[in-house]
PASEBA-1860 file (N, C-alpha, C; in nm, 3 decimals):
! residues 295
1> XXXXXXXX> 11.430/2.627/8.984/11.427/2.554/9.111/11.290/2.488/9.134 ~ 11.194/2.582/9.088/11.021/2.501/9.104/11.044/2.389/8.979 ~ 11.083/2.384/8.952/11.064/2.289/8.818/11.128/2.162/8.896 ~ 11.229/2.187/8.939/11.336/2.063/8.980/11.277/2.026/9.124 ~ 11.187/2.078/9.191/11.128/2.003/9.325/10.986/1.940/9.231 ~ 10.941/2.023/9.135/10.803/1.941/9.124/10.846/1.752/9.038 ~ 10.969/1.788/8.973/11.038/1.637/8.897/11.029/1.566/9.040 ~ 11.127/1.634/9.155/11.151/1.528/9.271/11.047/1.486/9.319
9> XXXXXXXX> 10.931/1.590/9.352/10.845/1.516/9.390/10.710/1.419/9.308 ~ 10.714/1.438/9.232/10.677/1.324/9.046/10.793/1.220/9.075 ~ 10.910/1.242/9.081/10.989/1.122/9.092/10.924/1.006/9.187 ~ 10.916/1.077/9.304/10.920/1.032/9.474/10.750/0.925/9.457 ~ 10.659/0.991/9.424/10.551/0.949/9.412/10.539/0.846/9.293 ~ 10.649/0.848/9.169/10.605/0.741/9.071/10.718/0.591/9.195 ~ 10.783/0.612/9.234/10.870/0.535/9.311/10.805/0.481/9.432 ~ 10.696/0.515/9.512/10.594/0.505/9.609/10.506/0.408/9.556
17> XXXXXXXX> 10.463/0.428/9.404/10.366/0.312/9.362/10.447/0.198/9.272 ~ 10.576/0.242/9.243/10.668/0.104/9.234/10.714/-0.003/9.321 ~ 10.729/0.084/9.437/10.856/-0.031/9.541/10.698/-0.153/9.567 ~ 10.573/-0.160/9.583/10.511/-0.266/9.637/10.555/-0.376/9.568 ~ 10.568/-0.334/9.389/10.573/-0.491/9.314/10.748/-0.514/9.329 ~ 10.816/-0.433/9.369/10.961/-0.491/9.388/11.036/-0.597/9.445 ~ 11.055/-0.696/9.418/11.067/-0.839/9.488/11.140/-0.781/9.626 ~ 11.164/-0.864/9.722/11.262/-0.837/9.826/11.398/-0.850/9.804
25> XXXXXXXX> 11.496/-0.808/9.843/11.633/-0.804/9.815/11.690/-1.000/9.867 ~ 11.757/-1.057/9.732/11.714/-1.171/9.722/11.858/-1.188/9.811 ~ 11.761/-1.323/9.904/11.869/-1.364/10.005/11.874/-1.588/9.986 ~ 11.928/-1.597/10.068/11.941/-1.730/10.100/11.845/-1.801/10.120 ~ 11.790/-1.881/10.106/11.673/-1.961/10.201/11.709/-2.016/10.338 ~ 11.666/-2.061/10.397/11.729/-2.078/10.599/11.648/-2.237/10.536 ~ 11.733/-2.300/10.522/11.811/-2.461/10.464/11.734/-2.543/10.599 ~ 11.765/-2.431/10.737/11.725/-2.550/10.895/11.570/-2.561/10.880
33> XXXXXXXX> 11.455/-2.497/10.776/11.329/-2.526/10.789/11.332/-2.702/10.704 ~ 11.171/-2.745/10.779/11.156/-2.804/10.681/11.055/-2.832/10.607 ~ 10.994/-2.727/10.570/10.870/-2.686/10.491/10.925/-2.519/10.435 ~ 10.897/-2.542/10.285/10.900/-2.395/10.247/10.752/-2.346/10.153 ~ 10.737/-2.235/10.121/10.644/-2.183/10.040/10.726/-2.093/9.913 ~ 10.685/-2.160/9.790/10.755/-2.059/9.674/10.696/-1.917/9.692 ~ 10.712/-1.865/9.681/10.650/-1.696/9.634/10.695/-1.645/9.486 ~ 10.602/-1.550/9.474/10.660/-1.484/9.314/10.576/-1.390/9.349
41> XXXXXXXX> 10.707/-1.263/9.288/10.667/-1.079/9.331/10.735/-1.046/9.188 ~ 10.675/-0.962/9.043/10.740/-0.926/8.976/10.754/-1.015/8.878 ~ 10.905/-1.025/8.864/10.980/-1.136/8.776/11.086/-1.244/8.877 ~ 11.057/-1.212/8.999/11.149/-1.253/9.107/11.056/-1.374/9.161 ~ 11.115/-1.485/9.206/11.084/-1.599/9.338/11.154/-1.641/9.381 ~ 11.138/-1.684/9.514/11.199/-1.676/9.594/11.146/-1.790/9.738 ~ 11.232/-1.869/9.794/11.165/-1.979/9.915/11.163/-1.922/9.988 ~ 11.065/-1.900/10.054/11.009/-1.877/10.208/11.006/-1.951/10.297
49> XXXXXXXX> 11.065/-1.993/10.432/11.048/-2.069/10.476/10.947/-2.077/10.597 ~ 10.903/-2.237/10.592/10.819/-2.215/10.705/10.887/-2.337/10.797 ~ 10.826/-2.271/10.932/10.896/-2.298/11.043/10.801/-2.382/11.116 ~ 10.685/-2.371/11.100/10.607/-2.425/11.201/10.440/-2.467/11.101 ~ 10.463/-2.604/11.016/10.425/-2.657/10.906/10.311/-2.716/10.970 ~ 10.190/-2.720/10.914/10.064/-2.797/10.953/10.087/-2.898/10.894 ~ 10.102/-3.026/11.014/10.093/-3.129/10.946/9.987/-3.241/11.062 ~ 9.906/-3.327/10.996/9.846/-3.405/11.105/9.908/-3.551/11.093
57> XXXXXXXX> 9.870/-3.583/11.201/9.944/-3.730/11.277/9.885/-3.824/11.135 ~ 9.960/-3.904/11.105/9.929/-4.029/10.989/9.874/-4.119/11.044 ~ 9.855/-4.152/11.171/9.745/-4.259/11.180/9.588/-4.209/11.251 ~ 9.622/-4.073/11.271/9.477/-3.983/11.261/9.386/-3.997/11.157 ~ 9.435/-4.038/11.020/9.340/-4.026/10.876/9.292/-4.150/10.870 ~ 9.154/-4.179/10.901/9.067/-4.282/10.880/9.022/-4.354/10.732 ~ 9.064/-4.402/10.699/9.021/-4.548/10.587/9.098/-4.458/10.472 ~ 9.211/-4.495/10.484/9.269/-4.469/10.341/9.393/-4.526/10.404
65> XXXXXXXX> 9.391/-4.630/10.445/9.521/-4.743/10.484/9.570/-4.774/10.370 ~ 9.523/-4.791/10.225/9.585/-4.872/10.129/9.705/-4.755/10.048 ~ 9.625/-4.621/10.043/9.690/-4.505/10.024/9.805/-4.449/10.075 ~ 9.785/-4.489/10.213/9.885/-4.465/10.309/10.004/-4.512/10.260 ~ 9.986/-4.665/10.268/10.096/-4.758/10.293/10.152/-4.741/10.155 ~ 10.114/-4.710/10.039/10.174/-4.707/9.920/10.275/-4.555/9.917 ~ 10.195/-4.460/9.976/10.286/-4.299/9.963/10.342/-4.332/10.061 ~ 10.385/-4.377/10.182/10.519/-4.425/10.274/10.587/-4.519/10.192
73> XXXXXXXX> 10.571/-4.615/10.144/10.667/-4.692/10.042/10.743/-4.576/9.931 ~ 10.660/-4.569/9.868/10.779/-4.435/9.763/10.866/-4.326/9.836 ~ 10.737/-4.263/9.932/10.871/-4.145/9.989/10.969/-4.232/10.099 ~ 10.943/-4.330/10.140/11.070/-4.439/10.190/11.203/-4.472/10.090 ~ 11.150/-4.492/9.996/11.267/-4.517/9.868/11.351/-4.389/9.856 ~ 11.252/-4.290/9.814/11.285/-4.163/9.742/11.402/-4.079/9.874 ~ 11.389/-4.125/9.990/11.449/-4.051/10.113/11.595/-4.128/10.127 ~ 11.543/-4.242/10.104/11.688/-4.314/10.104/11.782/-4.307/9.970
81> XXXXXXXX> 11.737/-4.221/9.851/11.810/-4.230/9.720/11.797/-4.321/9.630 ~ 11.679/-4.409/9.688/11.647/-4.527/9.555/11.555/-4.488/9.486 ~ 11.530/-4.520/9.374/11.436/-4.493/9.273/11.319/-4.473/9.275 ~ 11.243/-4.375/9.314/11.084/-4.340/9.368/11.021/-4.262/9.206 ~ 10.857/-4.275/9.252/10.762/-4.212/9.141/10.683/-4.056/9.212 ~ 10.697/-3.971/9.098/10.587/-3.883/9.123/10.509/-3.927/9.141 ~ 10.379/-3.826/9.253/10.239/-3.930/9.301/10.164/-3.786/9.247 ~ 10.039/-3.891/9.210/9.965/-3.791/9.183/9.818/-3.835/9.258
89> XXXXXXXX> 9.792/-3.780/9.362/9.697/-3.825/9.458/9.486/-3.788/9.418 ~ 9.418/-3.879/9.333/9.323/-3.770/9.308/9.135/-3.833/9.348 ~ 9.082/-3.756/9.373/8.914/-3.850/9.414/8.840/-3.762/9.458 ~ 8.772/-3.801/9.581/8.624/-3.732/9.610/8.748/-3.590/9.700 ~ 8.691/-3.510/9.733/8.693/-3.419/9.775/8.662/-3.430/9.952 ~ 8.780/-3.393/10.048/8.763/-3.399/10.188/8.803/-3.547/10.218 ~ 8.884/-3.627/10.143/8.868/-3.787/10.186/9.109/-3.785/10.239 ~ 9.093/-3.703/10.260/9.223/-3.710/10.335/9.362/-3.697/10.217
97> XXXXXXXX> 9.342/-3.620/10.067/9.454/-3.608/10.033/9.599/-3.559/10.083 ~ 9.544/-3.396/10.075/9.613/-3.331/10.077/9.689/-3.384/10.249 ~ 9.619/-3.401/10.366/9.660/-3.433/10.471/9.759/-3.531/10.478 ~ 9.785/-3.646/10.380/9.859/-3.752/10.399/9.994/-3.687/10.330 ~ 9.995/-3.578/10.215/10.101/-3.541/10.208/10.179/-3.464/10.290 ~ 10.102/-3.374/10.381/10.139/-3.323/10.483/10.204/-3.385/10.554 ~ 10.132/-3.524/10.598/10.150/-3.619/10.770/10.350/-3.660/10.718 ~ 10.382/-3.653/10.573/10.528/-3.685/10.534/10.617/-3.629/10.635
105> XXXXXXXX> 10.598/-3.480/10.647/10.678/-3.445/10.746/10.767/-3.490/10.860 ~ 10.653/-3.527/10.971/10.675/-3.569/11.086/10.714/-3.726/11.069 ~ 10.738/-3.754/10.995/10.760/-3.932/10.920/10.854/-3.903/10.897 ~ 10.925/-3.828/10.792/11.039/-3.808/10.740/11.116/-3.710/10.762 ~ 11.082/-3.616/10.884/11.159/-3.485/10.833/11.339/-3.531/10.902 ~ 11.334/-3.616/10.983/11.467/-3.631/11.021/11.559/-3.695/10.940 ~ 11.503/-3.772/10.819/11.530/-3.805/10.745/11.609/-3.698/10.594 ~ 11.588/-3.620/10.581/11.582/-3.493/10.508/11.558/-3.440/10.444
113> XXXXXXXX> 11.420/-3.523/10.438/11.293/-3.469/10.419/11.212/-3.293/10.387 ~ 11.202/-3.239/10.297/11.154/-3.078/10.274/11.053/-3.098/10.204 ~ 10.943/-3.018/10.226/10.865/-2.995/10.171/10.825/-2.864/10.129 ~ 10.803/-2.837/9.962/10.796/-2.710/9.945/10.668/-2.682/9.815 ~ 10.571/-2.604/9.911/10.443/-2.598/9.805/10.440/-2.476/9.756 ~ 10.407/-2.487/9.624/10.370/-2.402/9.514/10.227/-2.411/9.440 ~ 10.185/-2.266/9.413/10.054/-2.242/9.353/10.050/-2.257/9.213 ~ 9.943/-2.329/9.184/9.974/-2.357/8.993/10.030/-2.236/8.916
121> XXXXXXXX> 9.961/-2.134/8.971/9.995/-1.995/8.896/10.194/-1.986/8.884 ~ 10.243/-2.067/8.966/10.387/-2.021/8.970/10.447/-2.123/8.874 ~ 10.397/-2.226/8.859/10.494/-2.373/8.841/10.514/-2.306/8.725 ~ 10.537/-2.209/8.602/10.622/-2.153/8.494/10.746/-2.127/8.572 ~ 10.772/-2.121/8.753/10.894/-2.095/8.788/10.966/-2.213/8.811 ~ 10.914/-2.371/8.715/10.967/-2.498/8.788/11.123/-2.497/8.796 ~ 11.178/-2.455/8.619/11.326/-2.399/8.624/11.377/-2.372/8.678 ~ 11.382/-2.212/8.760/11.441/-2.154/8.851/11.436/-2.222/8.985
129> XXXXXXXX> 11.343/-2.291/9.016/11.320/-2.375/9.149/11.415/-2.495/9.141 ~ 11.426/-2.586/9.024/11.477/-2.705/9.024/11.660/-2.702/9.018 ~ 11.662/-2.555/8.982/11.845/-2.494/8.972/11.873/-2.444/9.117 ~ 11.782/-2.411/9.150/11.806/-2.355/9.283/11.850/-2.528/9.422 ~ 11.746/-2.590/9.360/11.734/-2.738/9.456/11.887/-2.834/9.395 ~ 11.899/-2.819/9.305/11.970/-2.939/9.248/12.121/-2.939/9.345 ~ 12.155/-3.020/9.331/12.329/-3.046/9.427/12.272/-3.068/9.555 ~ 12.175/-3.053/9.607/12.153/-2.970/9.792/12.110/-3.132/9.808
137> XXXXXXXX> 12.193/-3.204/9.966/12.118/-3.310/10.020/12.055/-3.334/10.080 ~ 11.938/-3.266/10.091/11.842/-3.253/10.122/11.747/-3.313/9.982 ~ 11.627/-3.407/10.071/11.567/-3.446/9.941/11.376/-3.383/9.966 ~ 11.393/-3.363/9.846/11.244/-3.233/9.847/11.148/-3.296/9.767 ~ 11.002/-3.269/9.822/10.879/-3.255/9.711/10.810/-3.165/9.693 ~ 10.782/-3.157/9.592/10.685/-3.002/9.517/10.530/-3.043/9.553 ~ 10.484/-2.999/9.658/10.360/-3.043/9.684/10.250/-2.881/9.622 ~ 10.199/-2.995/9.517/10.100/-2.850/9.462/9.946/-2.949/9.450
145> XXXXXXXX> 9.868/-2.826/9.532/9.766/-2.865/9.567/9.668/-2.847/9.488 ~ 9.575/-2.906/9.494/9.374/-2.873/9.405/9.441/-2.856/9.259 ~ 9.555/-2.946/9.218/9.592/-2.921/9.063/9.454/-2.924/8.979 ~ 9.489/-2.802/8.904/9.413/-2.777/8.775/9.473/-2.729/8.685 ~ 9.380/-2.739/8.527/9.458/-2.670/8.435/9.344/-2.652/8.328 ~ 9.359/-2.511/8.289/9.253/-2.479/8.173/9.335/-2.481/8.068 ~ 9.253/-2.479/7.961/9.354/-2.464/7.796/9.423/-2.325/7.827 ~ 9.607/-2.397/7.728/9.667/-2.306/7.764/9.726/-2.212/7.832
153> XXXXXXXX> 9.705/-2.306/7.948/9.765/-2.255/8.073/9.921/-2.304/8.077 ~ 10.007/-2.160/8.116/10.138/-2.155/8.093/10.223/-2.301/8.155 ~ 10.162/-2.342/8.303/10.266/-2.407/8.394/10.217/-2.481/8.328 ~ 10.145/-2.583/8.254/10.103/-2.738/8.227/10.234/-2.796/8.182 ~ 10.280/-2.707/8.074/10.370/-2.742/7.986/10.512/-2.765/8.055 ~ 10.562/-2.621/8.197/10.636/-2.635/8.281/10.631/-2.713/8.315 ~ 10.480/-2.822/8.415/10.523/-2.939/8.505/10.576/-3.049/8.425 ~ 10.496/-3.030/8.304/10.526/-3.181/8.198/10.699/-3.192/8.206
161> XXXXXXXX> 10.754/-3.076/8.193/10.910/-3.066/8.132/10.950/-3.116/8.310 ~ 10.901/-3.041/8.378/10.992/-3.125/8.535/10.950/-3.250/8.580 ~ 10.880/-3.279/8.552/10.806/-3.440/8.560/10.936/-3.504/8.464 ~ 10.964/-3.504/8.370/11.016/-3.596/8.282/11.143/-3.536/8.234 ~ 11.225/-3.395/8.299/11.306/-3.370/8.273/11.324/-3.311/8.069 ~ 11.357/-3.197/8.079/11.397/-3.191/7.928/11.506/-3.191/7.883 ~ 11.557/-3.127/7.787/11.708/-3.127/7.723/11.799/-3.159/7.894 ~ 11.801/-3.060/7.976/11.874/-3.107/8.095/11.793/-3.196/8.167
169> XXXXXXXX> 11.896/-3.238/8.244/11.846/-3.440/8.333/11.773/-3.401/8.452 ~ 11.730/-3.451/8.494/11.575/-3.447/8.580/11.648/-3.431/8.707 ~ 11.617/-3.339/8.806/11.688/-3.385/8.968/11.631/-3.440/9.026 ~ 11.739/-3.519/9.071/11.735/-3.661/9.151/11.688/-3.621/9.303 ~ 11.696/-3.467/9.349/11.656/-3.491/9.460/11.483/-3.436/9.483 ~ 11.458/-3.439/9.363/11.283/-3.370/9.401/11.194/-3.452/9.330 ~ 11.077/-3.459/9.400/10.965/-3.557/9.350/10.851/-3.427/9.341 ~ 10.711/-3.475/9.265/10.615/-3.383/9.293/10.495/-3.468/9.335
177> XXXXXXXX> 10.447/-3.388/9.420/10.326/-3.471/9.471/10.204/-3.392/9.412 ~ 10.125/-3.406/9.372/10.029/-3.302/9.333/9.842/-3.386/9.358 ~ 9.757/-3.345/9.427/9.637/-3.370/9.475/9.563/-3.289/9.348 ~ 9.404/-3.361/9.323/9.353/-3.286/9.216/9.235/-3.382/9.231 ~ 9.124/-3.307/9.229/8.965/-3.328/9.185/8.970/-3.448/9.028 ~ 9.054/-3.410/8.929/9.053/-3.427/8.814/9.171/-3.553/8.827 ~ 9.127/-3.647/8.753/9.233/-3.734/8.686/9.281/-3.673/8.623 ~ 9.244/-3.652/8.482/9.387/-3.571/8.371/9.393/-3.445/8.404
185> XXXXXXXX> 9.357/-3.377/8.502/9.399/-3.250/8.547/9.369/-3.132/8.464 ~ 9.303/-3.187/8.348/9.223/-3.048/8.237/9.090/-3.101/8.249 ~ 9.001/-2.988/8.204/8.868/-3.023/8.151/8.821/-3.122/8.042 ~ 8.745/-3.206/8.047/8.695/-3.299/7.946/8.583/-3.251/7.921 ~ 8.549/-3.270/7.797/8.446/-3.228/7.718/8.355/-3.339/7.694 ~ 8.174/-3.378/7.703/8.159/-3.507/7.612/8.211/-3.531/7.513 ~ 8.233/-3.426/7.390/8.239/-3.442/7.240/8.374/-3.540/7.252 ~ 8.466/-3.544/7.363/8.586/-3.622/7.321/8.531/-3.780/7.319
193> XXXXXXXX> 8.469/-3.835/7.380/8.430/-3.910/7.359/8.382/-3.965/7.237 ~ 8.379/-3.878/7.127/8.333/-3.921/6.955/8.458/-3.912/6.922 ~ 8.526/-4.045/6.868/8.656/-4.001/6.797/8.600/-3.942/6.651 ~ 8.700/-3.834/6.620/8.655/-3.827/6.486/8.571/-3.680/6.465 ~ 8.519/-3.634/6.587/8.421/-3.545/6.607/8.473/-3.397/6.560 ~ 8.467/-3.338/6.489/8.547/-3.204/6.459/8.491/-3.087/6.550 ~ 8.572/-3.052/6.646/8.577/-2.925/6.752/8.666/-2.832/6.763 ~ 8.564/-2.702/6.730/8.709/-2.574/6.732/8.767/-2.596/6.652
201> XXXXXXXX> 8.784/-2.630/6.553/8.885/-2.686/6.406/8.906/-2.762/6.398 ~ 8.922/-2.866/6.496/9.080/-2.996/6.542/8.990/-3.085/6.467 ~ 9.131/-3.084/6.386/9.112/-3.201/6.240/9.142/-3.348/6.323 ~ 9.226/-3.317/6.384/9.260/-3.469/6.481/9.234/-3.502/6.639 ~ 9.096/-3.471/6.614/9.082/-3.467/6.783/9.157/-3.582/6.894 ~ 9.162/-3.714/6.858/9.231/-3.801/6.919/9.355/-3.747/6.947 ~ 9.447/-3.677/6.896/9.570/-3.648/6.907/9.562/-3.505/6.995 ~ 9.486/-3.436/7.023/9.429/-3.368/7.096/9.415/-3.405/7.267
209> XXXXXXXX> 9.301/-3.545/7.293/9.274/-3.554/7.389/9.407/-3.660/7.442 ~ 9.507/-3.679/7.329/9.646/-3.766/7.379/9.697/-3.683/7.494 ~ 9.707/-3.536/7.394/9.828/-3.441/7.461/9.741/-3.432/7.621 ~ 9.616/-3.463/7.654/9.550/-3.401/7.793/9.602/-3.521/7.842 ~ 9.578/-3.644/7.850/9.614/-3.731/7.917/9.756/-3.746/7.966 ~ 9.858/-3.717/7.845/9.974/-3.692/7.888/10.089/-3.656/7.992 ~ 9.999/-3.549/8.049/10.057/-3.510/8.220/10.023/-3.576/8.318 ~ 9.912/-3.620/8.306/9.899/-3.745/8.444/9.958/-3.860/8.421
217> XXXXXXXX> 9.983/-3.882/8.286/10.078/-4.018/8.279/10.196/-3.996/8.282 ~ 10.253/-3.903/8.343/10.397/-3.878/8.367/10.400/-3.894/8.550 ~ 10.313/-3.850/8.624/10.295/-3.933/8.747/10.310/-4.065/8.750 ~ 10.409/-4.121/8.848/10.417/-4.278/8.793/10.330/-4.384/8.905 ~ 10.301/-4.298/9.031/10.235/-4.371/9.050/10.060/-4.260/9.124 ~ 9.989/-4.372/9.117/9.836/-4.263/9.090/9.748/-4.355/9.230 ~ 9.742/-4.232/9.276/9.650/-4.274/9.416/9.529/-4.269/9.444 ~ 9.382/-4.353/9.396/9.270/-4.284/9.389/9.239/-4.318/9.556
225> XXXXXXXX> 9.111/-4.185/9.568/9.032/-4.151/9.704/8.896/-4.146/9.617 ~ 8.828/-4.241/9.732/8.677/-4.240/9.685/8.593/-4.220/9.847 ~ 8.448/-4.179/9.811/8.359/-4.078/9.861/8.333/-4.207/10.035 ~ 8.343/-4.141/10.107/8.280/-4.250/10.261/8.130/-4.267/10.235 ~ 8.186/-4.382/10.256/8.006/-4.475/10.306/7.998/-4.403/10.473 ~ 7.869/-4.475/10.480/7.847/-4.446/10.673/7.949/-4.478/10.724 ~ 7.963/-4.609/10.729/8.043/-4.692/10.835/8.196/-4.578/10.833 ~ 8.227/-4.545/10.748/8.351/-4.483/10.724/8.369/-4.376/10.753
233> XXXXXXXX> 8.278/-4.326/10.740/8.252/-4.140/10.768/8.220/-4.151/10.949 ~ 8.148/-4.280/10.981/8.126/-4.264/11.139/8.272/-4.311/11.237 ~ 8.323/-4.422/11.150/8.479/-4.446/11.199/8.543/-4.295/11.194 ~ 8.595/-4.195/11.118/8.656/-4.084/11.116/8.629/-4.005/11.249 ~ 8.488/-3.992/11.246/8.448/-3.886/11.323/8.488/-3.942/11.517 ~ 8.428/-4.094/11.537/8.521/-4.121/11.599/8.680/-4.128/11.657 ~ 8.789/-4.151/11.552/8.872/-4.127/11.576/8.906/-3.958/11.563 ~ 8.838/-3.856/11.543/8.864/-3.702/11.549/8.797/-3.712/11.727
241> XXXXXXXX> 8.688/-3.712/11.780/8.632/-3.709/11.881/8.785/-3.821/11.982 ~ 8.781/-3.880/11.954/8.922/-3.922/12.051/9.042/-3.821/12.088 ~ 9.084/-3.795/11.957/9.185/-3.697/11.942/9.149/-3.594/12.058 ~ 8.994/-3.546/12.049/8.990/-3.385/12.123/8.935/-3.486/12.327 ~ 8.937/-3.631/12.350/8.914/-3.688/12.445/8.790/-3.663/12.455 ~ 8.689/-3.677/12.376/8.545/-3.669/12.366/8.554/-3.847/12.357 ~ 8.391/-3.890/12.447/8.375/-4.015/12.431/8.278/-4.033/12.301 ~ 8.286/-4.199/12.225/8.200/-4.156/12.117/8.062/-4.268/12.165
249> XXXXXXXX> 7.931/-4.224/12.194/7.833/-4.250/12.173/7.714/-4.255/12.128 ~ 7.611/-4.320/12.153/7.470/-4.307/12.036/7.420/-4.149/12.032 ~ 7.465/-4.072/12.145/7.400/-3.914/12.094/7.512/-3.840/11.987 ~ 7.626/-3.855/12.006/7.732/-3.838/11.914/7.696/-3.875/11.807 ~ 7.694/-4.025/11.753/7.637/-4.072/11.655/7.577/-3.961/11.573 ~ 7.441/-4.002/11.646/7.329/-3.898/11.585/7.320/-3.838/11.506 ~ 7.420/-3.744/11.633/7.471/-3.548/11.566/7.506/-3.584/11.424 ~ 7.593/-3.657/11.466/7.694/-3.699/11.352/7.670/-3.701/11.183
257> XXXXXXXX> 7.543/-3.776/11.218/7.496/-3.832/11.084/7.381/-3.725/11.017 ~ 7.337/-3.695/11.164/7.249/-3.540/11.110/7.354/-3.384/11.063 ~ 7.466/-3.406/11.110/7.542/-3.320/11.041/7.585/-3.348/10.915 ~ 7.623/-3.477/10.845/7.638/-3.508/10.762/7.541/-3.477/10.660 ~ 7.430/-3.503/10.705/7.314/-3.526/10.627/7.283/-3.309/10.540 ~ 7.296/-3.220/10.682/7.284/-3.134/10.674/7.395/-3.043/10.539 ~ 7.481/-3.119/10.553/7.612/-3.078/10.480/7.619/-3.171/10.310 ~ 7.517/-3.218/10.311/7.539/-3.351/10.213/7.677/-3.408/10.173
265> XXXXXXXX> 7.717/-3.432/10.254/7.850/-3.520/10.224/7.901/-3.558/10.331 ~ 7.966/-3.687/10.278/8.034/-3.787/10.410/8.200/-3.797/10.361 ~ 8.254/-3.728/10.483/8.410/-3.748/10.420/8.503/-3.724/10.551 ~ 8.605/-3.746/10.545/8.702/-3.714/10.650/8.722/-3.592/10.727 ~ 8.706/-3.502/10.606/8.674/-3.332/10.616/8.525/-3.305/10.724 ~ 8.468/-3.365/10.662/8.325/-3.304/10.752/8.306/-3.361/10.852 ~ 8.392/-3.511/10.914/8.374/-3.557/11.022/8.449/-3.505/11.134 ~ 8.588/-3.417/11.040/8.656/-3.316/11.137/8.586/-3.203/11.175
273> XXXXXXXX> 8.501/-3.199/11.110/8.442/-3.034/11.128/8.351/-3.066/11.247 ~ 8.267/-3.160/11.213/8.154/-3.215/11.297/8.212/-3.251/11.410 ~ 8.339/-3.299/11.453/8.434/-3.315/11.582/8.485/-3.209/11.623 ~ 8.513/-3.049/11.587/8.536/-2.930/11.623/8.444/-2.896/11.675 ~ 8.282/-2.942/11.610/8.181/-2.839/11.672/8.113/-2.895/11.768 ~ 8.145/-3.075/11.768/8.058/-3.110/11.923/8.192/-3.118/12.007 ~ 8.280/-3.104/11.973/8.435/-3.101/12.110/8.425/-2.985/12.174 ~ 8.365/-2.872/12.082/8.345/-2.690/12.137/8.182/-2.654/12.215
281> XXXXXXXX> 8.104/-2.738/12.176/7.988/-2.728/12.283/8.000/-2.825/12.362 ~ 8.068/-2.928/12.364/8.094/-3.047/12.473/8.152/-2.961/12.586 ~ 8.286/-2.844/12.562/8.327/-2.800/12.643/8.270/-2.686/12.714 ~ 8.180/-2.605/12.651/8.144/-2.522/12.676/7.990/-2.561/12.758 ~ 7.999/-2.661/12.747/7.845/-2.755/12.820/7.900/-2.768/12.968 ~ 8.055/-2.797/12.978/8.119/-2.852/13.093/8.213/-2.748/13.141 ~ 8.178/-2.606/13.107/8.237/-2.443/13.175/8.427/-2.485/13.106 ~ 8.414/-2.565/13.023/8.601/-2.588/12.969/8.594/-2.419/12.905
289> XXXXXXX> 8.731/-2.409/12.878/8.804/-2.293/12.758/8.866/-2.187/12.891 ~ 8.926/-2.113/12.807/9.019/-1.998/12.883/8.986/-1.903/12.978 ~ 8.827/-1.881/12.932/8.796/-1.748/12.995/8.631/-1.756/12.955 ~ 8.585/-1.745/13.078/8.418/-1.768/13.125/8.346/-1.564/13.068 ~ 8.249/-1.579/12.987/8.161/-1.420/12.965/8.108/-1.394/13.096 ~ 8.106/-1.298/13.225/8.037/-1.257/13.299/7.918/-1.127/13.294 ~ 7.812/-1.191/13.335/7.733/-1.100/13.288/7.741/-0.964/13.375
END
């Protein structure tokens, strides 16, 4: 009898440090969101939905009108069932990518419109995701963000095959949007620049730096973002200071440019930040917010 409680309780305790990695008991996705998040627990994934999606207003994002108007043209096509391109959105850092894929939402969601982001680490689940989506009319994009890829990284090879479809035909109802620091989305080396140059073995390096280029040229259409001048970085911060009903003047300015300066960089990102932090002492200058500290 001691033998058979000490198994149960050895059982009980190896079962205590199992159930965390146990996926959840796999259910439906709730179809009425229109933003989801992939997850992966185990060998299991699964859509999560989200209900209440950060997205900002599209004519909030300052100087990237040309960007704009081109990713509303495709996901305009792509919503109505005509022939649209993967985008692959890529440049300075803080200049309004990732936000314009967001702002799709509220543009399109009545349209039927979904948006569903995944972490590079998952896209080896593009398969199971694209079987799961296919038939449904609802039309979806795979928004995967800060794309990267080191050698040999499992999903590269996954996105290549859902980008361009393999042995089975590509679904018609999903696009991928993917934002990235990197044009070809891997590391470049100088040495590629020497054709001919022998690295790590590679007898054929050209045929080498083919296969890197390869995945971004399966994006069909390519959106560059480049770094704000003044004038551009002070337009932003303006239109953020509107948003929170802050007026914009020469002491604003100022801040502005001395925050910039402090932060070394001028971008959409830091002119939001710099509009959080004089909208929050603006108010707190003028007794605004919920609840006053009494001493």
């Amino acid at each position: 009898m001691d033998a058979l409680q000490d198994f149960l309780r050895r059982a009980e305790a190896a079962l205590a440090r199992i159930e965390p990695m146990l996926p959840p008991p796999k259910r439906e996705p709730d179809w009425s969101a229109q933003a989801f998040r992939w997850h992966r627990q185990g060998l299991a994934g699964w859509l999560e939905a989200v209900h209440e999606p950060h997205a900002v207003e599209m004519d909030k994002l300052a100087c990237v009108d040309a960007q704009r108007d081109q990713l509303l043209a495709n996901t305009r096509q792509f919503v109505a069932g005509l022939p649209a391109n993967n985008v692959l959105l890529t440049g300075a850092r803080g200049t309004g990518k990732s936000s314009l894929v967001k702002a799709l939402l509220p543009v399109f969601g009545r349209d039927r419109l979904r948006l569903i982001e995944i972490d590079r680490e998952h896209l080896a689940d593009l398969p199971q995701l694209v079987e799961l989506l296919a038939g449904r009319a609802e039309r979806f994009i795979l928004y995967c963000d800060d794309l990267s890829f080191e050698q040999g990284d499992a999903g590269y090879k996954a996105l290549k095959s859902a980008l361009d479809g393999g042995l089975s035909r590509r679904c018609d109802n999903l696009l991928v949007y993917a934002t990235s620091n990197r044009r070809h989305l891997l590391p470049e080396q100088m040495s590629e620049n020497r054709e001919g140059w022998l690295r790590d073995g590679e007898i054929h390096p050209g045929e080498a730096i083919e296969e890197k280029v390869s995945l971004s040229d399966r994006f069909g259409l390519w959106l560059s973002f480049y770094p704000f001048d003044q004038e551009a970085y002070l337009a932003a911060v303006k239109g953020w200071l509107a948003h929170f009903g802050i007026k914009y003047g020469a002491k604003a300015e100022r801040a502005a440019l001395q925050w910039s300066l402090a932060r070394g960089s001028r971008s959409g990102r830091v002119a939001w930040q710099f509009a959080c932090q004089w909208a929050g002492s603006e108010g707190l200058a003028h007794g605004a917010g919920k609840s006053k500290r009494k001493d």
